[in-house]
Each structure stands twice: as C-alpha cells, then as structure tokens.
C-alpha positions in Angstrom: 20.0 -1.3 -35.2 20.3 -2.1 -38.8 19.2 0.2 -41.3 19.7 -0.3 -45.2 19.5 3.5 -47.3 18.7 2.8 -50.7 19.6 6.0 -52.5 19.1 6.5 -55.9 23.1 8.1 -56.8 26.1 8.0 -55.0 27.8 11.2 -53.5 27.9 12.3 -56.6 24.5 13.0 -57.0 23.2 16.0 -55.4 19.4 15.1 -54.3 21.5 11.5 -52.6 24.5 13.7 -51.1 22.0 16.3 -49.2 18.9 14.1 -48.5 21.0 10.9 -47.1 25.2 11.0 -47.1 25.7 13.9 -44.9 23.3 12.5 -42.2 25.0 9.5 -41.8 27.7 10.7 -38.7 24.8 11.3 -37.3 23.1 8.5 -37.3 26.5 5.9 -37.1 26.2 8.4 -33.6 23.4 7.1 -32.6 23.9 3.7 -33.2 22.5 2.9 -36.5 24.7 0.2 -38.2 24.2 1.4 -42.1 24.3 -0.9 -45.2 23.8 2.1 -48.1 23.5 1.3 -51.7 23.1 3.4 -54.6 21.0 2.6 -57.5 23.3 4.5 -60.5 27.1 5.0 -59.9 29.2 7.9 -60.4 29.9 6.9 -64.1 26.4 7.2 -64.7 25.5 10.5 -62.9 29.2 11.7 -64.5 27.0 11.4 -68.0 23.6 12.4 -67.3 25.2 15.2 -66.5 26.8 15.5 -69.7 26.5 18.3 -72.3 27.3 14.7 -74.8 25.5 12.0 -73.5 26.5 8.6 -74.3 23.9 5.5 -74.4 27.4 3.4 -72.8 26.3 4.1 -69.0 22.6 4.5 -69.4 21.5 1.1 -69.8 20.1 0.9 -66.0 19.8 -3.2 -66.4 22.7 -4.0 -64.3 22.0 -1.2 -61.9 18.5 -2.8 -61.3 19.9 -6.8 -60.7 22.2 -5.1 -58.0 19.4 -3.1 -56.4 16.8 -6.4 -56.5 19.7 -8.7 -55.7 20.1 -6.5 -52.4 16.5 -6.4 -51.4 16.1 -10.1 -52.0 19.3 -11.6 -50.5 20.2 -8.9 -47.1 17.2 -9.3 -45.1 19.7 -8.6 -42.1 18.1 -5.0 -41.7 15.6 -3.3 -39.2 14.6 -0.7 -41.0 15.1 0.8 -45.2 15.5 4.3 -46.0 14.6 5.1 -49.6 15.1 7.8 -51.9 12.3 8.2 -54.1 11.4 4.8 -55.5 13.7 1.8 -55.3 13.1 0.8 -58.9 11.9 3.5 -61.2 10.1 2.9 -64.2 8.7 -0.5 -62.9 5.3 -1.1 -61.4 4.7 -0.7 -57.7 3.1 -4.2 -57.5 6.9 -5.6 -59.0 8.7 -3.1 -56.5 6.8 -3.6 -53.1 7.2 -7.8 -53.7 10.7 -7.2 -53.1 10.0 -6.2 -49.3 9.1 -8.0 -46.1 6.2 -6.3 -44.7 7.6 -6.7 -40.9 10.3 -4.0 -41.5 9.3 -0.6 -41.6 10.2 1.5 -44.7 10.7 5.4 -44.6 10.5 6.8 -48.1 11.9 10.2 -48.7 11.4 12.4 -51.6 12.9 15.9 -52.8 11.0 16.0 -55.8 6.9 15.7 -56.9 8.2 12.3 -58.8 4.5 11.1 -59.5 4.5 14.3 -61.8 6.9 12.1 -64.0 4.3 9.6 -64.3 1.1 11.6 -64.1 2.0 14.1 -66.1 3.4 11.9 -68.9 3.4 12.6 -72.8 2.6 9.0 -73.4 -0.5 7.3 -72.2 0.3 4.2 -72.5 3.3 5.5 -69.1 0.5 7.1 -67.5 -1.6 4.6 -67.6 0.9 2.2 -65.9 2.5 4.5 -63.3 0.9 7.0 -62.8 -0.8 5.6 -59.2 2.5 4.3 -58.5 4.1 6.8 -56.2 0.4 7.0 -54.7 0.4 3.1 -53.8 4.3 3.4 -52.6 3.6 6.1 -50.0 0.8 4.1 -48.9 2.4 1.1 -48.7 5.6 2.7 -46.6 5.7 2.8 -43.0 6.4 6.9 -43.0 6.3 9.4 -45.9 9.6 12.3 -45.7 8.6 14.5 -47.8 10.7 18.4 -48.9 8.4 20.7 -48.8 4.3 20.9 -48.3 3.4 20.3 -51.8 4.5 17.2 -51.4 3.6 16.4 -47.8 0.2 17.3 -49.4 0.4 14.6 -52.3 0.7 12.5 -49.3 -1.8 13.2 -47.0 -4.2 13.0 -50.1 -3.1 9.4 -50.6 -4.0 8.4 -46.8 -0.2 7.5 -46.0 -0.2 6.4 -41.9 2.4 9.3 -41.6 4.9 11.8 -42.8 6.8 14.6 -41.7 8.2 17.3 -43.6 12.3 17.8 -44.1 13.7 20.6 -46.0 16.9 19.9 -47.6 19.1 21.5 -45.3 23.4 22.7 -45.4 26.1 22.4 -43.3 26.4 25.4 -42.0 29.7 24.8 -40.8 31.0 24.2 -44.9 28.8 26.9 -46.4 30.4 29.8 -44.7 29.2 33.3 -44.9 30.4 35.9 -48.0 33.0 37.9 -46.3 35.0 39.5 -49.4 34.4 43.0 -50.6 31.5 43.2 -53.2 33.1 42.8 -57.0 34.3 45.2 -59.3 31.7 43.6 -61.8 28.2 43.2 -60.2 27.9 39.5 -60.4 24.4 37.6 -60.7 25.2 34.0 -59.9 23.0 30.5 -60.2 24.2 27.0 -59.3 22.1 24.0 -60.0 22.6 20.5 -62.5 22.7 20.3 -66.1 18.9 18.9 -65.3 17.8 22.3 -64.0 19.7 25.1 -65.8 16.9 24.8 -68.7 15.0 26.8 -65.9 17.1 30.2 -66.5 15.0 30.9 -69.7 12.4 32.3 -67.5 15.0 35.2 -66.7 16.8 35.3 -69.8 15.2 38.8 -71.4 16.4 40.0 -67.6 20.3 38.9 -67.7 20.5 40.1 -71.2 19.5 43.5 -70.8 21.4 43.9 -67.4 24.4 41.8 -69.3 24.9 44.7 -71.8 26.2 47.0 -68.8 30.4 46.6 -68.4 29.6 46.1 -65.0 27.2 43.2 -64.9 28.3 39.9 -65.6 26.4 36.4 -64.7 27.7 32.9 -64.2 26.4 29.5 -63.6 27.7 26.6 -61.7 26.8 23.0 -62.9 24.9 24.6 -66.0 24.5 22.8 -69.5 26.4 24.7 -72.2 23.1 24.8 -74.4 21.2 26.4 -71.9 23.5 29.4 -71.4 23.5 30.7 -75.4 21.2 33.1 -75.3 22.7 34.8 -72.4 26.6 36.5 -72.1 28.0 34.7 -69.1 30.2 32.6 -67.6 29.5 28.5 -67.0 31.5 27.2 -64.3 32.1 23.6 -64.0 30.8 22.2 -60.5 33.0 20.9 -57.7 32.2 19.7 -54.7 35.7 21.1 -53.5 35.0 24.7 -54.6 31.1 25.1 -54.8 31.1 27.3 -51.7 34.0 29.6 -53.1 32.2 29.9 -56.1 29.2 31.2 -54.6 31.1 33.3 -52.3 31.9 34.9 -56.0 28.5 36.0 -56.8 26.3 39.2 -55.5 23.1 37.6 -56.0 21.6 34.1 -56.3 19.2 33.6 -58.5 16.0 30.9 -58.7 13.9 31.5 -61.8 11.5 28.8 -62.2 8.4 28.3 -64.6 5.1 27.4 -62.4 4.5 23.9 -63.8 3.5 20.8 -61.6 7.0 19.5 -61.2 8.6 23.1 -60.6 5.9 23.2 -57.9 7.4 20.3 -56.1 11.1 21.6 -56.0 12.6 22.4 -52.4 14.4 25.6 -53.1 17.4 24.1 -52.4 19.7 27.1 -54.6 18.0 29.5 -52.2 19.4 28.1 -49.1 22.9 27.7 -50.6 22.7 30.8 -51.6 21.6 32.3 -48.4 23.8 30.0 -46.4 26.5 32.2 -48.3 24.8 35.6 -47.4 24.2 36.2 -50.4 20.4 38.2 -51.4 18.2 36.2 -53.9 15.8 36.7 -56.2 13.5 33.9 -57.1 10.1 33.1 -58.9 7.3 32.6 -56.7 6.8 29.2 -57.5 6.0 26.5 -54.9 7.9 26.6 -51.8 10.0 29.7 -52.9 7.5 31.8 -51.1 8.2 30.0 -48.2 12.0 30.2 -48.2 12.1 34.0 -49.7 10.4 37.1 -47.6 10.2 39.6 -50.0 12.2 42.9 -49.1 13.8 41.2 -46.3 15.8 37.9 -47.5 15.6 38.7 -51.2 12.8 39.4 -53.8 10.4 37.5 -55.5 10.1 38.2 -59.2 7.5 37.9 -61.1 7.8 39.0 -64.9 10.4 40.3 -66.6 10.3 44.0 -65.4 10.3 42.6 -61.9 13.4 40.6 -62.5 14.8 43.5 -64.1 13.8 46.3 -61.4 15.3 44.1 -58.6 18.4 42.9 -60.1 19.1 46.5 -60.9 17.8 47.6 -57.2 20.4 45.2 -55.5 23.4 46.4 -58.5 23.0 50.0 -57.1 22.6 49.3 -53.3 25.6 47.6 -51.4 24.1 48.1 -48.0 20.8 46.5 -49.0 22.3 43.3 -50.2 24.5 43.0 -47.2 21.6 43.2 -45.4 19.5 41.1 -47.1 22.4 38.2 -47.1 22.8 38.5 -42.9 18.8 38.0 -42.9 19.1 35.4 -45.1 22.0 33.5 -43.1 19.9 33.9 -39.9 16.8 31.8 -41.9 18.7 29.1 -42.8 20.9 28.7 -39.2 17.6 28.7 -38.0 15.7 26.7 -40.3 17.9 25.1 -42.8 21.1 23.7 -40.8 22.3 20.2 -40.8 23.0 20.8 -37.5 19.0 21.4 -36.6 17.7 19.1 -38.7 19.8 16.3 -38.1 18.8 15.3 -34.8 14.7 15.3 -35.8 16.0 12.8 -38.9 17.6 10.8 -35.9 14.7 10.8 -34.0 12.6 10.0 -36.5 14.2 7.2 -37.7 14.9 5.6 -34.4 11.2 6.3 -33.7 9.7 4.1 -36.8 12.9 1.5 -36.0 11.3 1.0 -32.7 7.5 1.2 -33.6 
C-alpha cells in the first residue's frame, strides 16, 4: 500500500516530527510503503526560528514547484496524508486541482489554521481564504483533527468523517523525573520561538516569584525578546537533550491568552511536561481543561493571583508536586502515548486505504 505524507517541515519542525515522523515504524510495520515530502526544509524552519530572521530562506517559491511537481508527476500512491494544507497561502480551488479524486486524502491538523485566514488583519486575505480550510476538509476523504475545537470546525463544515488524535509522546524517550527536587525551585516552559510570545500572560507571576533566591525560571526553544521582562534562563532546544532539560524543571508551565487560535492549540507542553512527572500549571484555554484536572494533575490558573498562589503552593510542598507529576504520568500513559495512539493512526489509515 502506497501512501505519500505531505508534511509541512521536516524533523525539524515540531508539529511534522509528532503529528507524522514518529508514526512511521509503525506504519512501514504494517505494510505501508511511504513516499514523505516536506514542504520547508531544515534551513528554513532553522530561520523562522530565528531571533534574526533572514529574507535568504523564506522565499517559499521553490518549496512550492517541489511540492506541485510531486503531486502532479507521483501518482504511484493509494492514499496522501497531509499536514495542514499542501499549499498555504493559495486558494483551495488551485490546491485541490492538484489531486485525483479516486485516492483518498486524510488531512490532519494540530492547529485552528482557518483562524489564520478568518481571523486576518487584511480583508482583501480574508476575503480569499478565509473558506479555504472549510472547502479542504470537505473535499478530503477524512478530517484528523487535535483536539475538539477543531473536530468541531469540522463537523460544522459537513466533512464525511474525522476522528480526533491528540498529539501524543513516546513514553519510552520521555522518561519520568527521578532526581531529587533542586536547590532553586525551578518553573520551566518549552515551546518554539512562535509560541514563547504566550509567557506575557504570566509575566507579573514569574517576576514577583523571580525576586526570591530560590526561584528561578527557564525556557526551552524561547525567543530572546520574549524573555526581557522576566529574570530567567533561555535554553536553546535540542532534540538530544529536550527530555533532560525538562527533567530540570519543578513545574511546567502553559500560560495562554484565550484568543481563537490559542483555542485551537493541543496542549502539547502539558503532556511533555507530564510525560516527565512533572505538575503544571496552565491557563484554561481550549483543550487545557481537558488535559489538566485541577488539584490532581496540576492547576489551572486563571489571573495573576492564581498564577502566583499556585506557583507558590507547589514551591512550598514537595510531596504535592511529586504527587501531582505520578498523576500526571498515569494520564498521559493512558491517554497520550505513542504506543496507544499509534495503532488507532494505523487502523485508521489502512481503514480509508481500503474504503
């Protein structure tokens, strides 16, 4: 069975890595014969990420020849698994020409992307585009979507299917904290340069619990800008040593704003985090309320005083952050494993290969 992924990055990019390259033993397992090609190349994700961008890889021109070239010219595939949109930024009367409506085509999505459309500052975009991830998911043969806001999107559009994925770990890499807690209570957040604009929500929080000698907070992955108003740490993110990192920290930490595309997030720091057994904190935004039980897993804060009172509750209580970290563990062997999710990807694929 033939099946052509069409992800949007290579490993490098971490919505392409978790959503598509670490189920592919599994599905080679089954079978599957796997053509993948990414849209943007490690060059390119290299300077997005970038505190200094440079306009040298973000011309996407050649990047879209290669990815219409492919769809055009390798019809030798049963089935295409998409990340997102196979073209962004073009219409989705340009983008579904490129298929041949006999194969099935799964298209998966992490993120409420018709919010970058919809919810555009210029009309002109919205006027375009702003149906386009609506007609897409109707055109596809099966909608994956990361959490229920978006499975929701879906069923509103009147897709013939979808089933909701979380993004999930390997719970055999992200191993649990085992190390005595720190000298320095340490708050911790991991995330891309895209995201790390998101810690301003707790910033009046990590400042005043920053003044104490024995507080300190680092980020993983985090833009340089975004960290100046707050006395910490920015660690630079490696694939190699992202779990020993987080095996660093005390706490996780998700502070989101509740905007339409914060909405649409899956969470995905949370269930690192609590793959480490480490307790979280979190804003309840979207499906944050799903992953975190409050005063079980973790906290959801809601204001300032909140993010205060329970980054100060977890500082003074050892035992209770233990205990919210095996809880947390537990939810994501249970819920958020590669190893449980993996074979309902499978399925699911061979399923819509079949017919």
């Amino acid at each position: 069975m033939n099946l052509l992924i069409l992800t949007r990055y290579d490993r490098t990019g971490p919505s392409s890595r978790y959503r598509f390259y670490q189920f592919l033993p599994y599905l080679e397992k089954e079978s599957f014969k796997i053509s993948i090609s990414s849209l943007f190349n490690e060059k390119y994700v290299h300077n997005l990420y970038s505190d200094q961008r440079s306009t040298k890889f973000l011309n996407p021109l050649s990047a879209y020849i290669r990815r219409t070239s492919k769809l055009l010219f390798d019809r030798s595939y049963d089935l295409i698994w998409v990340e997102k949109e196979a073209l962004p930024w073009v219409p989705s009367f340009l983008e579904k020409l490129l298929y041949i409506n006999s194969i099935p085509y799964v298209i998966d999505y992490d993120d409420a992307v018709y919010h970058r459309y919809d919810q555009h500052c210029n009309p002109l975009v919205r006027a375009a585009l702003s149906k386009k991830i609506e007609k897409l998911m109707a055109f596809s043969t099966v909608v994956i979507a990361g959490n229920q806001y978006i499975a929701e999107y879906a069923r509103e559009t009147g897709v013939k299917q979808f089933e909701i994925l979380p993004t999930v770990v390997d719970t055999y890499v992200y191993t649990q904290k085992q190390s005595e807690p720190n000298e320095n209570f340490n708050i911790g957040w991991i995330g891309s340069p895209s995201t790390s604009r998101h810690l301003h929500v707790a910033v009046p929080a990590l400042n005043q619990l920053c003044k104490k000698s024995d507080v300190q907070f680092s980020a993983i992955g985090a833009l340089g800008k975004d960290l100046v108003e707050i006395p910490g740490q920015l660690i630079s993110w490696s694939e190699e040593t992202e779990v020993e990192e987080l095996n660093r920290f005390d706490v996780g930490i998700m502070p989101l704003p509740d905007t339409p595309w914060e909405r649409g997030k899956c969470g995905f720091k949370l269930i690192q985090y609590m793959a480490c057994g480490l307790p979280v904190i979190a804003s309840p935004v979207g499906v944050n309320k799903e992953i975190v039980e409050h005063g079980v897993n973790g906290f959801l804060a809601r204001d300032t005083e909140e993010w205060i009172q329970y980054l100060e509750t977890l500082k003074e209580n050892s035992d209770l952050c233990h205990k919210m970290g095996t809880a947390g563990r537990k939810k994501v062997e249970s819920e958020y494993s590669l190893h449980k999710m993996a074979p309902k990807l499978v399925d699911l694929m061979k399923r819509v290969a079949e017919g």
